[in-house]
C-alpha positions in Angstrom: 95.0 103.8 107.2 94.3 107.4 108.0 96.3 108.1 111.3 98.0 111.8 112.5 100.4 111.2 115.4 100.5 114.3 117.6 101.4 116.0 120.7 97.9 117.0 122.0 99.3 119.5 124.4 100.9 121.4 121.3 99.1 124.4 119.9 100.5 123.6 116.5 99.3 120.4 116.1 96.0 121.5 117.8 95.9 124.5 114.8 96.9 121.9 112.5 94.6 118.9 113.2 91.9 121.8 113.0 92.8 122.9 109.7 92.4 119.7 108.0 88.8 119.5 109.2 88.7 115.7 109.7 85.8 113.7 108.8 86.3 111.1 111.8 87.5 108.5 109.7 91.1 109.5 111.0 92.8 108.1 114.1 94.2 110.5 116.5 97.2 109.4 118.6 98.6 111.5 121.2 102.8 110.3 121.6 102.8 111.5 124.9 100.8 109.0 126.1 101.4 106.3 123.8 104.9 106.9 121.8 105.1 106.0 117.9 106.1 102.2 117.5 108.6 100.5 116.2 107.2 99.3 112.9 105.4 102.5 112.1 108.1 104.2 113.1 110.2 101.9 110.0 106.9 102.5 107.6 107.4 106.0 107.8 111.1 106.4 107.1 110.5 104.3 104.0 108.7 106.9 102.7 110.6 109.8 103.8 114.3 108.3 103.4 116.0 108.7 106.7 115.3 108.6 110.6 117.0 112.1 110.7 114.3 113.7 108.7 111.9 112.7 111.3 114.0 113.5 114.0 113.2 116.7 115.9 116.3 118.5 116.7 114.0 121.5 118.4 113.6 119.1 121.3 114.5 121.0 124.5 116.5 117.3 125.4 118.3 117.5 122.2 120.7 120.3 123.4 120.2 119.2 127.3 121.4 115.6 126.5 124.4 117.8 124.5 122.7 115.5 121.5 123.3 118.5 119.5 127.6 118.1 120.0 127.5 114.3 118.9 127.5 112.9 115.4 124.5 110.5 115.4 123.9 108.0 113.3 120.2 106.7 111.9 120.3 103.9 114.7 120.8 106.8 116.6 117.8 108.6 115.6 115.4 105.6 116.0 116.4 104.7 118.9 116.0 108.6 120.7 112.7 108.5 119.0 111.4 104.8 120.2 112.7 106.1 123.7 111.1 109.7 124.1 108.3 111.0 121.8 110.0 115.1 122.3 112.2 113.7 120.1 109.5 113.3 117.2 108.6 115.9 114.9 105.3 116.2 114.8 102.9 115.7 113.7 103.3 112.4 111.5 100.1 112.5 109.3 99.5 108.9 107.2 96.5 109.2 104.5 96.8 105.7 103.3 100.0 105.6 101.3 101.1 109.2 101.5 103.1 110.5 105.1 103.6 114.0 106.3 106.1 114.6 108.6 106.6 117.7 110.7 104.2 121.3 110.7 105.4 123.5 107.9 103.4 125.3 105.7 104.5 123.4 102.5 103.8 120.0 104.3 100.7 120.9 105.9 99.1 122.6 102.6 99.8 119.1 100.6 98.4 117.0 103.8 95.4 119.1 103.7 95.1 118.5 99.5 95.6 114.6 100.0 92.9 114.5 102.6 90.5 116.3 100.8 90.8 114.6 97.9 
C-alpha cells in the first residue's frame, strides 16, 4: 500500500506531496474530510512505537482544550486523534512496509528515498 494522509489545506503537506513527485500509484487522503481510522491508525503506531509520537501537540486545540496541562496517556492520544484529525501530525506517508510520520526535513528526505527507490 502506497498511501500519504494529509491536510490538503496545509502548505506543507502541499510542498511536501510535491516534492516526492508521485507517480499516481499513491493514494491521497485528505483527514479533514475523512479522519485516519482506527486500524491504520494501530498499523502505524506499530511501526513507530507510541500514539504520542504521532500525536500533534502544535494543534491550536491542544493548548485550547488546556490538553497541554494534563498528563495523557496513549489511550489518550488515540482517542484525540480518532476524534479530531488537528490532532494528527501530518502527513502520515505509508510506502508499503515503511511509515513516515510528521514533515521534518530528516523524515521527509528518507520518504522521498523509499519512494524512489
Amino acid at each position: 500500500m502506497k498511501k500519504i494522509y494529509h491536510l490538503s489545506s496545509c502548505n506543507t503537506c502541499q510542498r511536501i506531496i510535491s516534492d516526492l513527485e508521485l507517480k499516481g500509484d499513491v493514494e491521497l487522503q485528505d483527514i479533514k474530510q475523512e479522519n485516519i481510522d482506527e486500524a491504520t491508525l494501530d498499523m502505524i503506531k506499530e511501526k513507530v512505537g507510541s500514539y504520542e509520537a504521532l500525536f500533534s501537540k502544535r494543534a491550536m486545540k491542544y493548548r485550547s482544550m488546556g490538553l497541554n496541562e494534563m498528563n495523557l496517556s496513549e489511550a489518550d492520544y488515540k482517542k484525540y486523534m480518532l476524534e479530531e484529525y488537528t490532532f494528527l501530525k501530518r502527513p502520515f506517508i505509508i510506502l508499503e512496509d515503511e511509515v513516515f510520520v510528521g514533515n521534518s526535513k530528516k523524515v521527509v528526505e528518507a520518504a522521498k528515498k523509499a519512494y524512489q527507490a
